[in-house]
LOBA-204319 format. One line per field, with one value per residue (C-alpha): residue in one letter; x, y, z. Coordinates in steps of 0.5 Angstrom, whole numbers, always signed. Example, Ala and Ser with C-alpha at 12.3 -4.5 7.8 and 13.67 -1.06 7.14 Angstrom:
BEGIN
resn c(a; s)
px c(+25; +27)
py c(-9; -2)
pz c(+16; +14)
***
This chain:
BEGIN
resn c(x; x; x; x; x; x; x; x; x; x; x; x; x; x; x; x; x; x; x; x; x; x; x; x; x; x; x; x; x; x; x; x; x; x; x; x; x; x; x; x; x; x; x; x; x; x; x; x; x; x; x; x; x; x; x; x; x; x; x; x; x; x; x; x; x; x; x; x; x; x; x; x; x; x; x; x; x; x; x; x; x; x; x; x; x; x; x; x; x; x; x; x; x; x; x; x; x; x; x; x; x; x; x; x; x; x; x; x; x; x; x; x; x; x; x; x; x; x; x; x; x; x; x; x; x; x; x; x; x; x; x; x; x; x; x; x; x; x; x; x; x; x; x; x; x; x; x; x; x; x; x; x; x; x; x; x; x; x; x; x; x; x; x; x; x; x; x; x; x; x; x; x; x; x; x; x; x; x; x; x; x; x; x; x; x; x; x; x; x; x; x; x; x; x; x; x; x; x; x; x; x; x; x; x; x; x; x; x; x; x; x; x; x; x; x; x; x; x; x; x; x; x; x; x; x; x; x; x; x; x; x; x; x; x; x; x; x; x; x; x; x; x; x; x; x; x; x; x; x; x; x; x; x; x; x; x; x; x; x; x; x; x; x; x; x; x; x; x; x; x; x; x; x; x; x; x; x; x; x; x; x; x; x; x; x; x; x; x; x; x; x; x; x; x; x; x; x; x; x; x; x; x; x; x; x; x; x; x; x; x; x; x; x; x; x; x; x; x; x; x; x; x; x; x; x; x; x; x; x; x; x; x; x; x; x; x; x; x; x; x; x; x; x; x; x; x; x; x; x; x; x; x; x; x; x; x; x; x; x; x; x; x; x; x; x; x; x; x; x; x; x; x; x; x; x; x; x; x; x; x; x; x; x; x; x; x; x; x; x; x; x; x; x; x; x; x; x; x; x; x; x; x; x; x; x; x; x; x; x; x; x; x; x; x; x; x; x; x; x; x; x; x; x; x; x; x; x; x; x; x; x; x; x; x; x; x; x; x; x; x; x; x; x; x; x; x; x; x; x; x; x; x; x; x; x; x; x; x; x; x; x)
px c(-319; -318; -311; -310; -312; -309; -302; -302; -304; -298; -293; -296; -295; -288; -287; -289; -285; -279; -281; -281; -275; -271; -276; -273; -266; -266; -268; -262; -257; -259; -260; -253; -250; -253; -251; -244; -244; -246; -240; -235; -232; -232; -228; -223; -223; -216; -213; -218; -214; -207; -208; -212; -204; -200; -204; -205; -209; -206; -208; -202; -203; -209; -204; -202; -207; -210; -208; -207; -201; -201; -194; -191; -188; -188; -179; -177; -184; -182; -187; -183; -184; -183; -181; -176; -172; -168; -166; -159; -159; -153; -147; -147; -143; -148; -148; -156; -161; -168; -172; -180; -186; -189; -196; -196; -190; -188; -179; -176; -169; -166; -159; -158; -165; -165; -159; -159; -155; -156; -161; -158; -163; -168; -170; -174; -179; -183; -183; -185; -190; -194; -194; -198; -202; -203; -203; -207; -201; -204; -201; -197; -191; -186; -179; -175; -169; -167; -170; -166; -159; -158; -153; -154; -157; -161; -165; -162; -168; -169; -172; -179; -180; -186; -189; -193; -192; -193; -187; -183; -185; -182; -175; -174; -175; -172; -166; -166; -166; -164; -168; -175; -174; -174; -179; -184; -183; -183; -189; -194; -191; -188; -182; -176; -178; -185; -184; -180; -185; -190; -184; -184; -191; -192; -185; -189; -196; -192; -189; -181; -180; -173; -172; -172; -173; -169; -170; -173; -168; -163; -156; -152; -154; -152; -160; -163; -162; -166; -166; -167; -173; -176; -175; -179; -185; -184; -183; -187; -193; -190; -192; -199; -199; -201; -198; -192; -191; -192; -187; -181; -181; -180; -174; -174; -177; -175; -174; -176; -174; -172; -166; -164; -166; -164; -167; -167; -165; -168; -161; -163; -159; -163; -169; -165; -161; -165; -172; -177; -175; -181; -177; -175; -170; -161; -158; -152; -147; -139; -143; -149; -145; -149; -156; -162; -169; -171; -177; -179; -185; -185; -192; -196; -190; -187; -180; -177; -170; -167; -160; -155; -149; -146; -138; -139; -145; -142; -142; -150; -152; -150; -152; -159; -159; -157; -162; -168; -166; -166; -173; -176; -173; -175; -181; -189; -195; -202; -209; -212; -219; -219; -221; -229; -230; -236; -238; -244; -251; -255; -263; -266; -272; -274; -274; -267; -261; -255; -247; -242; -235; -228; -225; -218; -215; -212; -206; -200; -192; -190; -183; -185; -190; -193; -199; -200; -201; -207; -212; -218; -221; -227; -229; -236; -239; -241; -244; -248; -254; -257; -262; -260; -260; -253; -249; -245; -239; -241; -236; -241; -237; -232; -230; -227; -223; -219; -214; -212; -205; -201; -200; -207; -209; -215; -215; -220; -222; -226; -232; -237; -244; -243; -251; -256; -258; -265; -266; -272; -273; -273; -278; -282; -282; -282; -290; -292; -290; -295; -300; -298; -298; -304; -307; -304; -307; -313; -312; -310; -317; -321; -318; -319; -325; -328; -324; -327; -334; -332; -330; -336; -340; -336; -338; -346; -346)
py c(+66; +73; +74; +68; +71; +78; +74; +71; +76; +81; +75; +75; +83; +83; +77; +82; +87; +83; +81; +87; +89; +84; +85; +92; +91; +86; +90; +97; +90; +89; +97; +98; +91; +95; +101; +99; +95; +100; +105; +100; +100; +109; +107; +101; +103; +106; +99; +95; +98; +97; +90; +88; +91; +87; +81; +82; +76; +77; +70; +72; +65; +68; +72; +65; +63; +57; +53; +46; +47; +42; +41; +42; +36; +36; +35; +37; +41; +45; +45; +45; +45; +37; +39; +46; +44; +38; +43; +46; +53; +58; +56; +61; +64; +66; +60; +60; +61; +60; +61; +62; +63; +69; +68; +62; +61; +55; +53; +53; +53; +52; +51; +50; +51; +49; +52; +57; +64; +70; +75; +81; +87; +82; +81; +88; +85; +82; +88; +92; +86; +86; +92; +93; +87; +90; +98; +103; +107; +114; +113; +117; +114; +117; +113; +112; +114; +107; +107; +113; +111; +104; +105; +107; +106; +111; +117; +121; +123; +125; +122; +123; +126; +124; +121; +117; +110; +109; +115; +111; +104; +108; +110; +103; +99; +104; +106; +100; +104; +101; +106; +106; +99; +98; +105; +99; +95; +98; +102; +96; +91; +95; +92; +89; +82; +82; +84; +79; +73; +77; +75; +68; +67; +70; +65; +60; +62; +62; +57; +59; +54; +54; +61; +65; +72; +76; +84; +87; +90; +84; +87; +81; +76; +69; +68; +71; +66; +64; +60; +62; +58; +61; +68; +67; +64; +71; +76; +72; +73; +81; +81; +79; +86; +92; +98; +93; +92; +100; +101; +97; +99; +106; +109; +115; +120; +126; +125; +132; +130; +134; +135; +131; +132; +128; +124; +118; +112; +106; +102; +96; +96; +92; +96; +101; +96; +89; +91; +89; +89; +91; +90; +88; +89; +88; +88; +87; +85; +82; +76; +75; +78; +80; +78; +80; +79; +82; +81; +82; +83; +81; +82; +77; +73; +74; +72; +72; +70; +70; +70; +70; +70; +72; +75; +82; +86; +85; +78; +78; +82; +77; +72; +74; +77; +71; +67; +72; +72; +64; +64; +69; +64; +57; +58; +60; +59; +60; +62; +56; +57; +63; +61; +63; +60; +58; +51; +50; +51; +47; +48; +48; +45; +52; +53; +58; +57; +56; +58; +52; +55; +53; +53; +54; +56; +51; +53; +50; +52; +50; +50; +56; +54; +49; +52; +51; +43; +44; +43; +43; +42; +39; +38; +34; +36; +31; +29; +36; +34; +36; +35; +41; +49; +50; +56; +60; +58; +51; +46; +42; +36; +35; +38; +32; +37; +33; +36; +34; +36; +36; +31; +28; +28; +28; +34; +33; +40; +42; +47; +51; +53; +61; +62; +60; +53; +51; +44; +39; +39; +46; +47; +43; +47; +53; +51; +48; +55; +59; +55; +54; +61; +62; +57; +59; +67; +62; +60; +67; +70; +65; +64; +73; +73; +68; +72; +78; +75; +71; +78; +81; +75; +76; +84; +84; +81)
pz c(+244; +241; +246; +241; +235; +237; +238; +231; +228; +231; +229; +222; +222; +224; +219; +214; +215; +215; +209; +206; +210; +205; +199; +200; +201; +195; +192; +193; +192; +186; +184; +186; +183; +176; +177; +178; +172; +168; +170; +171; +163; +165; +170; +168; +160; +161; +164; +160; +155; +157; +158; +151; +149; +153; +151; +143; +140; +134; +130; +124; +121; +118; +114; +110; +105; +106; +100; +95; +91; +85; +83; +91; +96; +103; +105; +112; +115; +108; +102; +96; +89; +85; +79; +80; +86; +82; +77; +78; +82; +82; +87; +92; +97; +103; +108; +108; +103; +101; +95; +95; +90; +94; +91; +95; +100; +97; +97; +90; +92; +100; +102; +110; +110; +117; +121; +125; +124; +127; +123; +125; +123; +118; +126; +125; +119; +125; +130; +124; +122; +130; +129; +124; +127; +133; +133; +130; +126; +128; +135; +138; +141; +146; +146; +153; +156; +155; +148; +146; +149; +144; +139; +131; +127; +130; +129; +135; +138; +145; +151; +151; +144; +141; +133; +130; +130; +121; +121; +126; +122; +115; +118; +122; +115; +110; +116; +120; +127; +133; +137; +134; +135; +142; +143; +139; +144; +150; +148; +145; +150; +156; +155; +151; +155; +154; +147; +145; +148; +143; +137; +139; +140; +133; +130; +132; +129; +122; +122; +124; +129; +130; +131; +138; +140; +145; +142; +137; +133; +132; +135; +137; +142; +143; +145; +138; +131; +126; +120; +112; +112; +118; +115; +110; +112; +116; +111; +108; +112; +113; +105; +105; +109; +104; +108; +110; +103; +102; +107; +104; +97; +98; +96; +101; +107; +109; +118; +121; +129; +134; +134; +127; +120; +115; +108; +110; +104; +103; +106; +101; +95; +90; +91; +85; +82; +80; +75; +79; +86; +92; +98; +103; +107; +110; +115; +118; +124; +126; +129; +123; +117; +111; +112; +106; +105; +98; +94; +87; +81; +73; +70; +76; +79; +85; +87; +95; +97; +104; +104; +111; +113; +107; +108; +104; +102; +94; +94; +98; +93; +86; +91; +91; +84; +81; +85; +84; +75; +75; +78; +73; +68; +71; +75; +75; +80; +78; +83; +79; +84; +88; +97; +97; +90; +89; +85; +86; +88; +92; +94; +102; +103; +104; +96; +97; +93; +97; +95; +96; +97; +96; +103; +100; +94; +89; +86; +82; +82; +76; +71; +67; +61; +64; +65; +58; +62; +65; +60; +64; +71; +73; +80; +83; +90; +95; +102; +102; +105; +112; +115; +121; +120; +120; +119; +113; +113; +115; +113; +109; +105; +98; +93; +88; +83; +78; +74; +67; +64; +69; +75; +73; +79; +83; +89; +95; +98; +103; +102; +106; +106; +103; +107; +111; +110; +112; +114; +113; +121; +121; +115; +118; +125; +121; +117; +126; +128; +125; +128; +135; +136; +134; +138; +145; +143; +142; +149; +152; +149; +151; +158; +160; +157; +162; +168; +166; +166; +174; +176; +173; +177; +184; +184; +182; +189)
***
């Protein structure tokens, strides 16, 4: 019997043993797991790095506000203002031309809208736009062999030679630089080709849906083409962006390189010839002919015209100048209620005042003096109430926004909650909570006091 015992005894030794054998090695597998988590981002942050570059997240359609345009019509995928485009426009001479109110995006004036043309160096817009989007302008950049080999325009920079990306962003746009534009993509994308995938996708994001990318500087390609309506929702997106809007309306920089000096001008003609002219940008081939981007500003009003395929640089520019004065003198657009704008308030079931919000803003391309049209506006909110706890910026119900004097129409506009809505199921939880608390520390007390007295019990004998 004790040899049984003994046995037994041995067996459940070594069965203990074994466990703790594994316990421990557990144990150190888990400890190494960690320590290797812990310094794997010091270890790959340089290719996390990279990667986060070459797979950008840019969301350009963020740039576009979102928005209900009162006196504007869906035609062919394009928002186009009722009462302007039945109007007569000057006769042009350029192929393709489109007109935009640049507070709103919406089409004045199209001509050939959707036919395709080559956009020539008007293709630098967007490099410079995902740029901006996707890249800090401190960086310093290097351009390549290949980079520095493309044919002028260019800066005559030597491969290798190092600047900032904001100095090579002014050059490209004021100059129209070939080789800047190609350093602009290898460096953020690796390489032409991945670039050009960038360019697409961000098309796409904008709503240009007839154009294809294949380089970013615009040099000739039977691949690469554009539409003037395509070009404005681009340079339309370009504009919403500050430094691109800085970068376009300066007149001059001086360049400082390594092996060329020069006073670069801005290469866009109307920024010193037509009032008012903020940008953007020319460009030119055997193959696209003249093409030009120009914007302009009176007072709060904004103007953009794209113009391609035009046969001298003279006849684009009356073009452009003659669509940009028959805008300021026919049209206006007014932000009648900003996005974010609050119309109301509702209370919780927790007594707290909550926001309501406009999730677009409203606003009207009209013939100019007819904002004296819009008399008034009244709006009634609906469907806002909730039972749950929901989030700020919730999507909540309706805004019915009834507008008198113009269209005498009555817009639906979404809007959100601009706080924390506490729910009635949550109040309710929120006024038990208190008290199941207490009684689980209630519990918790009672039962350590009796083990401290069983304890005290077990040792008196």
């Amino acid at each position: 019997m004790k040899n049984v015992l003994s046995s037994l005894l041995h067996r459940k030794g070594i069965v203990r043993k074994r466990i703790r054998f594994v316990y421990r090695m557990t144990t150190f597998c888990i400890l190494l797991l960690g320590f290797s988590l812990l310094t794997m981002p010091v270890v790959s942050a340089a290719n996390l790095q990279i990667f986060y570059r070459k797979q950008p997240d840019f969301h350009l359609h963020r740039l576009l506000p979102k928005q209900i345009v009162i006196g504007s019509h869906e035609t062919n995928g394009m928002s186009m203002a009722t009462d302007l485009t039945q109007q007569s426009w000057p006769k042009l001479i350029s192929k393709a031309a489109v007109l935009i109110d640049l507070r709103t995006g919406t089409v004045l004036y199209a001509k050939n809208p959707m036919v395709r043309h080559y956009p020539a160096s008007l293709t630098k817009i967007l490099t410079a736009l995902l740029a901006l989007q996707t890249t800090p302008v401190s960086d310093e950049i290097s351009i390549s062999a290949k980079a520095a080999a493309e044919p002028p325009d260019k800066l005559y920079q030597l491969p290798g030679e190092t600047h900032s990306l904001k100095k090579l962003l002014y050059a490209m746009l004021l100059d129209s630089d070939n080789d800047v534009a190609e350093e602009i993509a290898q460096d953020l994308a690796g390489s032409q080709a991945a670039f050009a995938d960038w360019m697409n996708s961000a098309a796409i994001q904008l709503g240009a849906y007839h154009s294809h990318f294949v380089n970013p500087s615009g040099l000739p390609n039977t691949e690469q083409y554009t539409t003037a309506y395509d070009m404005s929702r681009i340079s339309y997106a370009a504009m919403q962006v500050p430094e691109f809007r800085k970068m376009v309306d300066t007149k001059s920089i001086y360049w400082n390189g390594e092996a060329w000096h020069a006073t670069l001008t801005n290469i866009n003609p109307l920024l010193f010839s037509y009032p008012g002219a903020i940008g953007v940008k020319t460009g030119y081939t055997s193959e696209a002919h003249e093409t030009l981007v120009v914007a302009a500003k009176r007072g709060q009003q904004e103007f953009l015209a794209v113009l391609l395929d035009c046969p001298l640089n003279s006849e684009i520019v009356t073009d452009a100048t003659q669509l940009l004065n028959a805008a300021f003198a026919r049209a206006t657009s007014i932000i009648l209620l900003p996005s974010h704008y609050i119309v109301g308030y509702l209370v919780d079931p927790l007594g707290t005042r909550v926001p309501l919000q406009l999730t677009e803003q409203v606003a009207a391309v009209l013939p100019l003096g007819g904002h004296e049209r819009i008399q008034s506006i009244h709006w009634h909110v609906d469907n806002l109430r909730s039972r749950k706890v929901l989030p700020s910026g919730t999507q909540i119900g309706m805004a019915s926004i009834r507008v008198t004097g113009a269209e005498n129409e009555t817009l639906r506009v979404p809007i959100m909650l601009a706080a924390k809505w506490q729910g009635k199921q949550h109040a309710r939880t929120s006024n038990w909570a208190s008290v199941v608390i207490l009684a689980f520390i209630f519990v918790g007390v009672v039962l350590f006091v009796k083990r401290r007295q069983r304890s005290r019990r077990n040792r008196s004998y």
